[in-house]
VEXDREN-2710 file (C-alpha; in Angstrom, 1 decimal):
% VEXDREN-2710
k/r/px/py/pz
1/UNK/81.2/139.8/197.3
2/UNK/77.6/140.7/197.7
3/UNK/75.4/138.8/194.8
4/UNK/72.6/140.2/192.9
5/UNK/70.3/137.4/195.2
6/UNK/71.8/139.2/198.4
7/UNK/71.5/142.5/196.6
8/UNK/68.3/142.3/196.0
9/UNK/66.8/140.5/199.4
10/UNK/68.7/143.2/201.6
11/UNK/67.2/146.6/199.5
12/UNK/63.5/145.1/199.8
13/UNK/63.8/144.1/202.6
14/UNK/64.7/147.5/204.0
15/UNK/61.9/149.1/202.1
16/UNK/59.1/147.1/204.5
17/UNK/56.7/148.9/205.5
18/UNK/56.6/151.1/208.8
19/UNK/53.1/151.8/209.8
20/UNK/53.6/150.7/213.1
21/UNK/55.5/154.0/213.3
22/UNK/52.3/155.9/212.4
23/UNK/50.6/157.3/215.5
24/UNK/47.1/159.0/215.8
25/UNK/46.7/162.6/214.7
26/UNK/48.1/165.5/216.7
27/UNK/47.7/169.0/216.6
28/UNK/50.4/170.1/214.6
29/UNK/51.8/167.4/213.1
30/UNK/51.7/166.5/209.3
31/UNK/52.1/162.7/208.8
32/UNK/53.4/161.8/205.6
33/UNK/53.5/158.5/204.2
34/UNK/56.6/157.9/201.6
35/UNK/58.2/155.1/199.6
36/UNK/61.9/154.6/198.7
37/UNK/61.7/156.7/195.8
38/UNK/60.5/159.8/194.2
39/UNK/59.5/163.2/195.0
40/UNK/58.7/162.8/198.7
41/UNK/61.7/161.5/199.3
42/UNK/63.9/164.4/198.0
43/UNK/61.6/166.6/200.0
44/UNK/62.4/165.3/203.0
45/UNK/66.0/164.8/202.5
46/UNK/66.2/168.0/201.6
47/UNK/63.4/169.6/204.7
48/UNK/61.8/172.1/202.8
49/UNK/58.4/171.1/204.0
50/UNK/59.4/171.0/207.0
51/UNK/60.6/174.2/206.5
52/UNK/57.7/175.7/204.7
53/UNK/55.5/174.3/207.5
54/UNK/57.6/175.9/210.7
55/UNK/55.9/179.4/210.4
56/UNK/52.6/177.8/210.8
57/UNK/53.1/176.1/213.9
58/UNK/53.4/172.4/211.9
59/UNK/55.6/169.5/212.4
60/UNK/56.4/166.7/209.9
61/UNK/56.3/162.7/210.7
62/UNK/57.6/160.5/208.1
63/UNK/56.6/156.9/207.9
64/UNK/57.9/154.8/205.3
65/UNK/56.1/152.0/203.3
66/UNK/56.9/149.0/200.6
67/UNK/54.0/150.1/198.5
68/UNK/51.1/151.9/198.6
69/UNK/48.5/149.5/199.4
70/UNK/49.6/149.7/203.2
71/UNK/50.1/153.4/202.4
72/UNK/46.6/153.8/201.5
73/UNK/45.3/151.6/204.9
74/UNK/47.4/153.5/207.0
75/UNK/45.4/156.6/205.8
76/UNK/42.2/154.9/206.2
77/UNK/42.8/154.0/209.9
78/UNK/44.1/157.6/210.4
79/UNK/47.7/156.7/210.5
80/UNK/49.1/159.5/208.2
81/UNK/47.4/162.3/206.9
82/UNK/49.3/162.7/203.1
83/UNK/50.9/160.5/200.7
84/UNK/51.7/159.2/197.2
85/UNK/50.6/156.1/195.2
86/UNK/50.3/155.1/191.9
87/UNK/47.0/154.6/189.7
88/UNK/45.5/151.6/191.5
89/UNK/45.6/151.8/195.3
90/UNK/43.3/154.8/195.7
91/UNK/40.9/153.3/193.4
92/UNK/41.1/150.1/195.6
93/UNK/40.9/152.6/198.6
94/UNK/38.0/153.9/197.4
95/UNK/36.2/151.2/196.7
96/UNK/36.6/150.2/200.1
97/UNK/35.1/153.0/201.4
98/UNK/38.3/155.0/202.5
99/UNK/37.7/158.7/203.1
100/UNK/40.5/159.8/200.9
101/UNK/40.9/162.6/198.2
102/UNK/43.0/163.3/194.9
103/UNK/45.0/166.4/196.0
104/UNK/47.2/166.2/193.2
105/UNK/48.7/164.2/190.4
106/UNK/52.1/163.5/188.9
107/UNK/51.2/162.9/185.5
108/UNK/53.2/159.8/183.8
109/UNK/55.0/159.5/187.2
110/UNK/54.8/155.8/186.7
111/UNK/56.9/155.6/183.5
112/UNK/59.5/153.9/185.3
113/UNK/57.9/150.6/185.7
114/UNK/58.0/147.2/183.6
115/UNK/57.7/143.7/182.8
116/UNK/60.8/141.8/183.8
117/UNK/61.7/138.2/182.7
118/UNK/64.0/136.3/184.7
119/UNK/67.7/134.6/183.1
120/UNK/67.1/132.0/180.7
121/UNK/63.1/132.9/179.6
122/UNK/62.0/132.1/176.3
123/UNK/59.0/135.1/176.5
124/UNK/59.4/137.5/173.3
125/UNK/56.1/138.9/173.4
126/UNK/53.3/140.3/175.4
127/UNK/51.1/137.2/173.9
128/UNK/53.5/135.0/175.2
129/UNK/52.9/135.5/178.4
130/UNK/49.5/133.2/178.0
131/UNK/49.6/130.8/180.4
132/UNK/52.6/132.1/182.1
133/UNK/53.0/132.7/185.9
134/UNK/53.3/136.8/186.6
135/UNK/53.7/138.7/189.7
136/UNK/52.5/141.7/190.8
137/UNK/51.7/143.6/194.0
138/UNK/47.7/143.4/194.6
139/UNK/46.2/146.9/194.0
140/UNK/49.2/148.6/193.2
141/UNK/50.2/150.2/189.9
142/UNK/51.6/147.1/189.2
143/UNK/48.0/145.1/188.8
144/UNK/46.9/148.1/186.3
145/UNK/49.8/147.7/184.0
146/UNK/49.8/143.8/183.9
147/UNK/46.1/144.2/183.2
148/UNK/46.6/147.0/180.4
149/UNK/49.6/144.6/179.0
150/UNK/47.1/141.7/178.4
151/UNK/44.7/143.8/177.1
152/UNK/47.4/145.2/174.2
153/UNK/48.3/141.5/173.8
154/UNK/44.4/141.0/173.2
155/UNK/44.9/138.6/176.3
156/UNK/42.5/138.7/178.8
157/UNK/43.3/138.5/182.6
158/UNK/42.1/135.0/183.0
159/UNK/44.7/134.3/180.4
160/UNK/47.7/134.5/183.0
161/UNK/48.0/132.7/186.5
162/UNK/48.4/136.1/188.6
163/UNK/50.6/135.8/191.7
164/UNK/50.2/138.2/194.0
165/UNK/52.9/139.3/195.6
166/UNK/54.6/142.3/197.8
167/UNK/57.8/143.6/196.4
168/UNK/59.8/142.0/198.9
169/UNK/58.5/138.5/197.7
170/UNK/57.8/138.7/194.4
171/UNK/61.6/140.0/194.6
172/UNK/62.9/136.5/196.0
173/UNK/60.6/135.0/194.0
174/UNK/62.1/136.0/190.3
175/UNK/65.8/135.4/192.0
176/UNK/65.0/131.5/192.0
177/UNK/62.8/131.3/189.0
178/UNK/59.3/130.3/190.4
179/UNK/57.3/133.1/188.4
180/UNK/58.0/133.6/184.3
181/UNK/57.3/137.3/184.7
182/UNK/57.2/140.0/187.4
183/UNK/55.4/143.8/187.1
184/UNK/57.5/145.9/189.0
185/UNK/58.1/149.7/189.7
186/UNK/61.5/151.9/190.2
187/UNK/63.6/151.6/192.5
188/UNK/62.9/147.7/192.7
189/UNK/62.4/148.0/188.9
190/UNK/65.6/149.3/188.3
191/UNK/67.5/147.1/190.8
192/UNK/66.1/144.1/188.9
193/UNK/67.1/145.0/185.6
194/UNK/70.4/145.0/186.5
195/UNK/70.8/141.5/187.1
196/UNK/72.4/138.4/185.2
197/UNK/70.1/137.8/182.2
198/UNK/67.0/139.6/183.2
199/UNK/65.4/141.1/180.4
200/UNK/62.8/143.7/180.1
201/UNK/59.6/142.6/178.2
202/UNK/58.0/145.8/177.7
203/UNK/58.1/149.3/179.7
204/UNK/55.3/151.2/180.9
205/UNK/55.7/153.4/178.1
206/UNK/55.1/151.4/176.1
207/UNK/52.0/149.9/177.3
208/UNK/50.2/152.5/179.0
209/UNK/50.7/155.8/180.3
210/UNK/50.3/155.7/184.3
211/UNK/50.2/158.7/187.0
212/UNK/51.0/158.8/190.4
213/UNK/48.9/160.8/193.1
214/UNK/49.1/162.8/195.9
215/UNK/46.5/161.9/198.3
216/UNK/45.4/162.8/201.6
217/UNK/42.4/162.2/203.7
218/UNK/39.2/163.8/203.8
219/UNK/39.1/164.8/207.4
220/UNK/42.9/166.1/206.9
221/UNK/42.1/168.1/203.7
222/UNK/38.6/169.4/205.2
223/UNK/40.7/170.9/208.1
224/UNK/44.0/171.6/207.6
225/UNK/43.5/173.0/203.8
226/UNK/45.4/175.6/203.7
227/UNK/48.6/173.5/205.1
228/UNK/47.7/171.0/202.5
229/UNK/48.2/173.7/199.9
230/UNK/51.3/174.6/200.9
231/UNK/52.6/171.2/200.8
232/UNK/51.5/171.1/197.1
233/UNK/53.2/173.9/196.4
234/UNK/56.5/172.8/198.0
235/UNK/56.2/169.5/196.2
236/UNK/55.5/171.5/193.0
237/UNK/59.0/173.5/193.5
238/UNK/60.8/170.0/194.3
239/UNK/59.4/168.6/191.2
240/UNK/60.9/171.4/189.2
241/UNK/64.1/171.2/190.7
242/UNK/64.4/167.2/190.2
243/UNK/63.8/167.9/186.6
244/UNK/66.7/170.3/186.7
245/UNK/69.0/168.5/188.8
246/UNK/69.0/164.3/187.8
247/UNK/72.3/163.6/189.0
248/UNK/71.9/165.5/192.4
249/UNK/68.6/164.0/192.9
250/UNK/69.6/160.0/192.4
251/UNK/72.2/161.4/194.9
252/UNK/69.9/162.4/197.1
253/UNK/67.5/159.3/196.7
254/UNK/70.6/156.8/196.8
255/UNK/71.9/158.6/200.4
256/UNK/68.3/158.7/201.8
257/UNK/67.1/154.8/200.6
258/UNK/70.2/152.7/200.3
259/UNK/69.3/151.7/196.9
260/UNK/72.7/151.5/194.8
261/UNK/73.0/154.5/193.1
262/UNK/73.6/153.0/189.5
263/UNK/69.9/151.6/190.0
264/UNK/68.8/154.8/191.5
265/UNK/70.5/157.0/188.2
266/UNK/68.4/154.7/186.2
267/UNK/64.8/155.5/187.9
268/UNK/65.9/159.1/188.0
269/UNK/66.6/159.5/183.9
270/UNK/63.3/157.6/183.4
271/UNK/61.2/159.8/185.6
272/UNK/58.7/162.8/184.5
273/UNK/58.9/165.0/187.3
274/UNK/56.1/167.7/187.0
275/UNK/53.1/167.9/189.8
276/UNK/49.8/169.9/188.5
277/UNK/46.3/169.6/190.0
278/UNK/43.7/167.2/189.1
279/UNK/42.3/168.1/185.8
280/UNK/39.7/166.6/183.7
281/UNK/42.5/164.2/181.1
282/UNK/43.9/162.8/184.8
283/UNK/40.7/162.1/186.4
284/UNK/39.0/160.5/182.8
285/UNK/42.0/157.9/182.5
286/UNK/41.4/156.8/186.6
287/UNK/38.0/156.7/186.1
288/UNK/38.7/154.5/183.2
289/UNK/41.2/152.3/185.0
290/UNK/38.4/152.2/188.2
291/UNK/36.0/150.9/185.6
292/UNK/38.2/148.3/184.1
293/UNK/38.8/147.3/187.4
294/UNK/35.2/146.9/188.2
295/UNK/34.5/145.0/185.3
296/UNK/37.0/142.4/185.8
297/UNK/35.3/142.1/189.9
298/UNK/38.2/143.3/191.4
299/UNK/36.4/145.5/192.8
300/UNK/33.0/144.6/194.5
301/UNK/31.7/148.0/193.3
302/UNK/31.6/151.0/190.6
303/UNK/33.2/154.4/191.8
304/UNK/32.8/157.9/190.8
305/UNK/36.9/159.6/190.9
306/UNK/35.0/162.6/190.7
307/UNK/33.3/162.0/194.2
308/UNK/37.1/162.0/195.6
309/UNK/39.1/165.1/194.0
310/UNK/40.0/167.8/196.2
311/UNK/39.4/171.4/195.3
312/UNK/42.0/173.6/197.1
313/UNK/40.7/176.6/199.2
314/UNK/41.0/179.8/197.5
315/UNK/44.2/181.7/198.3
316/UNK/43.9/185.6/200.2
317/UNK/45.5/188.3/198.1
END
C-alpha cells in the first residue's frame, strides 16, 4: 500500500520543473508555461487555445514547472512567452529587471493555500509560530502569505527561522518533522492536508486575500498582441466554465496531473475562478505587497507595478 510519505514524494516529484523543454522563440509558436493546477491546465487538456490559435497560423508549446519562480526565469531568458504565478514571483521578476507584463489577473486565485502543521504539533496560533521553523518556497505566493501571517500575528519576519524550500523539499521535509510549519499552495496544499494528523493553521482566507496573474513578456506582448488577446479571452471562457463545472474540472486536473483526485476535488471547491484585466484594486494590493517586500530587503530595490501592466490593443469592429 502506497503511504502518505510515498504519496506525497512521487506527486512532487512529478510536478519538477521542465524548462529544459523550453526552446527559443519561433514564428508561430506560443509557449506557455503551466503548473499542475488551475486554469491553464484545463485549457490545455481541453485544446481550446490551441484551437482558437489554428486560424491564425499559431501553435502551442506547453512546458511544465514546480512553481513560478522558474516559471518566471524561464520567461526572462526567453524560454516561454505566457504564463501564470501567484502575487510574488513577478514582483521578484521585476525587481530583477525581467521584461515582463501583467496581462491579466485572477483575482483571489490564491485562496487555496495555507499554513500546515505537521502530526503531533503543539502550534494553536499564528503567535505561536515565534521562533518556529517555517517553510516556504522563495518568491512564490507562499513567502507573501507567511509574511502577511506574521504581520496579523503582530510578528515580524525576523521572528521565525524561514526555510526556504521548493515544493518538492519542503514536501519531504514536513513528512519527517524537520520544519514546525510549511506555507504551501493547492494541489500540494491539498495533498498535504490529507495526511495523518496534519492540521491546518490558518487558510489564505483568512489571512490575506492573494491573486494570481497572467503574465507574458514584453517583447511577446509588444508583437504578438492581438494573439495575446485571444488567449485572454479563451482563458476568460475556461474560467467561466470551471466555475460551472467543479466536478468535471478536478476530473480534468486529476487525468492531466496525476494528483489524486480527492486532493484535486478539494483545490477545485476552494478555487475563485474568474479572469478580468488589471484594474486599479489588483494593481494597488501588488504594489502594496512589492513595497512590503522592499522594506523587509528582499528586494534590492522599489518597483513601480504600474511600469509593468499591459494595455491590450484595441479590437477592429
Amino acid at each position: 500500500m502506497l503511504d502518505r510519505r510515498r504519496l506525497l514524494a512521487t506527486a512532487f516529484a512529478a510536478a519538477l520543473p521542465l524548462s529544459r523543454a523550453a526552446r527559443a522563440a519561433e514564428p508561430g509558436v506560443l509557449r506557455i508555461g503551466y503548473q499542475k493546477n488551475g486554469i491553464l491546465v484545463v485549457a490545455k487538456q481541453r485544446g481550446v487555445i490551441e484551437e482558437r490559435l489554428a486560424p491564425l497560423g499559431h501553435s502551442v508549446r506547453w512546458v511544465e514547472f514546480s512553481f513560478g519562480p522558474p516559471l518566471l526565469e524561464a520567461l526572462s531568458l526567453d524560454g516561454i512567452d505566457f504564463g501564470q504565478t501567484g502575487d510574488a514571483p513577478p514582483i521578484f521578476a521585476q525587481a530583477a529587471r525581467s521584461s515582463l507584463v501583467y496581462a491579466a489577473a485572477q483575482e483571489a486565485g490564491g485562496s487555496g493555500s495555507g499554513i500546515l502543521l505537521p502530526k503531533g504539533s503543539a502550534i494553536k496560533t499564528l503567535a505561536e509560530l515565534k521562533g518556529k521553523r517555517v517553510a516556504f518556497a522563495k518568491a512564490s505566493s507562499a513567502h507573501n502569505l507567511t509574511v502577511a501571517a506574521l504581520e496579523k500575528a503582530g510578528l515580524t519576519y525576523a521572528d521565525i527561522e524561514p526555510v526556504t524550500l521548493a515544493p518538492a523539499d519542503a514536501a519531504a521535509a514536513f513528512s519527517r518533522g524537520s520544519i514546525d510549519a510549511w506555507t504551501i499552495w493547492d494541489p500540494y496544499y491539498a495533498i498535504a492536508e490529507g495526511g495523518d494528523g496534519v492540521r491546518v493553521l490558518a487558510t489564505a482566507k483568512e489571512i490575506a486575500r492573494q491573486n494570481n496573474f497572467f503574465l507574458a513578456s514584453r517583447a511577446f506582448a509588444e508583437g504578438r498582441g492581438a494573439v495575446l488577446s485571444e488567449v485572454i479571452d479563451v482563458l476568460g471562457g475556461v474560467a467561466r466554465w470551471c466555475g460551472e463545472n467543479r466536478g468535471a474540472v478536478a476530473d480534468l486536473l486529476s487525468k492531466g496531473t496525476g494528483v489524486p483526485l480527492a486532493a484535486t476535488r478539494r483545490a477545485v471547491d476552494r478555487t475563485d475562478y474568474l479572469i478580468g484585466p488589471m484594474n486599479d484594486r489588483v494593481a494597488a494590493e501588488q504594489q502594496a505587497i512589492a513595497d512590503r517586500f522592499h522594506a523587509l530587503k528582499l528586494i534590492p530595490k522599489p518597483i513601480r507595478v504600474a511600469d509593468a501592466v499591459w494595455t491590450p490593443p484595441a479590437r477592429n469592429g
